[in-house]
VMD Tcl script that draws the C-alpha trace (Angstrom):
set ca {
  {-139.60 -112.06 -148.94}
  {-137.40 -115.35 -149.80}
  {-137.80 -117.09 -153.13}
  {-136.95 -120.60 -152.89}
  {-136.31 -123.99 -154.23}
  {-137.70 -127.31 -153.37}
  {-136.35 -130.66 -154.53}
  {-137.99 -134.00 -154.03}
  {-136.55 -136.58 -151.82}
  {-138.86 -138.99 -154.12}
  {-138.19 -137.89 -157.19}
  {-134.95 -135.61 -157.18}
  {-134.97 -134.13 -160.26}
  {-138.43 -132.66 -159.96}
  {-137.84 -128.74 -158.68}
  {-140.25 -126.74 -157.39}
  {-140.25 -122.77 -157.09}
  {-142.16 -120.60 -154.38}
  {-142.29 -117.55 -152.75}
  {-142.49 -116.75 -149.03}
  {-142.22 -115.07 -146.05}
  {-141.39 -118.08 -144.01}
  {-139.73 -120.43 -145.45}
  {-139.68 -123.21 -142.53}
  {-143.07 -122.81 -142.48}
  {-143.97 -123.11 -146.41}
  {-141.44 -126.46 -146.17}
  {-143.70 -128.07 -143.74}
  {-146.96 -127.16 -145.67}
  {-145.71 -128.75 -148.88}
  {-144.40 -132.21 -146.74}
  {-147.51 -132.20 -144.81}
  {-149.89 -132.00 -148.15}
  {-151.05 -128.65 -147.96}
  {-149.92 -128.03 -151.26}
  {-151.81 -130.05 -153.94}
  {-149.74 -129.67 -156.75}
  {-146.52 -130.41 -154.71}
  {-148.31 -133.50 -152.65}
  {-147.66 -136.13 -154.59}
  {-143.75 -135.80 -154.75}
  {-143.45 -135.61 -150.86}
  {-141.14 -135.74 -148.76}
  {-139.17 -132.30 -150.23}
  {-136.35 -130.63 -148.99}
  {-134.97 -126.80 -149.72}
  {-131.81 -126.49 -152.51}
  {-131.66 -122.86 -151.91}
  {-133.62 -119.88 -150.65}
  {-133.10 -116.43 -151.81}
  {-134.04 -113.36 -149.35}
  {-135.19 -110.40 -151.26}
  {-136.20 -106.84 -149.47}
  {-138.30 -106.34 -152.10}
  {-141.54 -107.77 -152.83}
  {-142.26 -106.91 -156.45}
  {-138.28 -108.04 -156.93}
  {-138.90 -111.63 -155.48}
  {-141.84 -111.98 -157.32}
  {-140.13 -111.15 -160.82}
  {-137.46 -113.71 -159.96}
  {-139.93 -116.29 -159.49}
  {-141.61 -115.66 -162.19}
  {-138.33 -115.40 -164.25}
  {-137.40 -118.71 -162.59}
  {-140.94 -120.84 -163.68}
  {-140.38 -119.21 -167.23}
  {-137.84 -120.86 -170.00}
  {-135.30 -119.19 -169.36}
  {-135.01 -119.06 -165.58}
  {-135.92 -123.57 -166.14}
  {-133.00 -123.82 -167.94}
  {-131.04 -121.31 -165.11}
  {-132.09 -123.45 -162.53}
  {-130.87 -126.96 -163.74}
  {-127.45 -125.18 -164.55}
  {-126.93 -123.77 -161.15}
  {-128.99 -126.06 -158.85}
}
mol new
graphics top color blue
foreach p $ca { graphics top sphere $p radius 0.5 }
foreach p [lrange $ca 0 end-1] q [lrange $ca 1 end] { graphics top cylinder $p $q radius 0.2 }
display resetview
């Protein structure tokens, strides 16, 4: 399971944070406008992807990384 950060071509500071099994295939969903909430800030393009073996692992660290903490973690680091 890879978490993984996206980062507008359009707008680069905007971030966005998922969680997938494909990550290829999750890229071209979000630049083809499959993703509502990630449409309008098209074309994106990955910062970083994290591979975890562990489902309920990735998950916390996406959720750690779309809480306070993990915002101010990612514009630190990437």
């Amino acid at each position: 399971m890879y978490v993984y950060i996206l980062r507008s071509s359009l707008r680069p500071e905007k971030l966005y944070v998922g969680l997938t099994e494909d990550v290829n295939r999750r890229l071209d969903e979000h630049n083809t406008g499959k993703s509502p909430h990630t449409s309008k800030f098209m074309p994106w393009s990955i910062e970083t992807f994290i591979w975890f073996t562990n489902r309920r692992k990735a998950a916390a660290f996406e959720q750690y990384l779309k809480s306070g903490s993990g915002w101010a973690f990612r514009t630190r680091h990437f």
